[in-house]
N, C-alpha and C positions, 0 to 999 in steps of 0.2 A: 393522606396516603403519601409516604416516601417512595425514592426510588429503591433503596430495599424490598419494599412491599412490590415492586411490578417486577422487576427486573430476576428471571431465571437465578437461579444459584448451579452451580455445578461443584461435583466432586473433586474436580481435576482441571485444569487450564485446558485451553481449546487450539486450537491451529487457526491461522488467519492466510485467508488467500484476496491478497490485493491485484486486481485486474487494470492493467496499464497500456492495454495492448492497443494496435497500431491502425484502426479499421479507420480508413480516411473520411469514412461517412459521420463517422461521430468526433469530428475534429474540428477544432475554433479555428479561423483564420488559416489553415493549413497546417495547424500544430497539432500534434498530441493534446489531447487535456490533461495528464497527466503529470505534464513537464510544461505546462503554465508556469508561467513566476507569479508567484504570490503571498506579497509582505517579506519579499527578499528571497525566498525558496520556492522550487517547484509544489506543485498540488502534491502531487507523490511522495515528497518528505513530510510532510503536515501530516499524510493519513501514518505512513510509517510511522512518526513520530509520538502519535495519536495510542496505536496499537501496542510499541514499545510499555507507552507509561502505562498501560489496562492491564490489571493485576493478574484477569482473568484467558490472558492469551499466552500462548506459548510460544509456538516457531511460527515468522510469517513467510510465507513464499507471496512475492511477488511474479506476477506473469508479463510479459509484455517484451518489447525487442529491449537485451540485456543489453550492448554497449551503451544504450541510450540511457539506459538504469544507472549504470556503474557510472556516469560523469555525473548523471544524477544526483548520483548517493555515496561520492567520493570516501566515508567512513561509515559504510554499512559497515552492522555489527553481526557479528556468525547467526543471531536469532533470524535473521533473516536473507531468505535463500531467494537467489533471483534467478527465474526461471525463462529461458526461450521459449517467445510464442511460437506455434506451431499452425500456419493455417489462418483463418481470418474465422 
C-alpha cells in the first residue's frame, strides 16, 4: 500500500488554518510553542514551510497574536494571511 492508496485525493486545493495562539496554559517555559526555536527557526515557520511545499493547500491563515507572527515570519509570502486572535 502506498501513500497514494490512503491519502484523500481532492478536486481542488484546500485552505490551511495554523493555530499559534497565546493560551498561557499550553506554553513551555513561559513561551509560546509556536515561536520555539527550532533547528534555527521558530516551530511556526517549519509548519508554514511544511504547508507552502503541499501541493494540495491553497491560502494559509495563521491565527494567533499577529506582531508576534510578523517578526516571526519576517518574509511571509501573500498565500499566507496572518490573523488576530480574538479571545483565548
Amino acid at each position: 500500500m502506498t501513500k497514494k492508496d490512503i491519502l484523500p485525493t481532492f478536486s481542488h486545493p484546500l485552505d490551511a488554518i495554523v493555530l499559534a495562539g497565546s493560551d498561557p496554559k499550553h506554553s513551555i517555559k513561559g513561551q509560546n510553542k509556536a515561536f520555539l526555536n527550532i533547528d534555527g527557526r521558530p516551530l511556526l515557520q517549519h509548519v508554514i514551510d511544511a504547508l507552502l511545499g503541499a501541493q494540495s493547500i491553497a491560502d494559509i491563515f495563521a491565527v494567533g497574536p499577529v506582531n508576534q507572527m510578523r517578526k516571526a515570519l519576517p518574509n511571509v509570502p501573500q498565500e499566507v494571511r496572518l490573523i488576530e486572535q480574538k479571545g483565548n
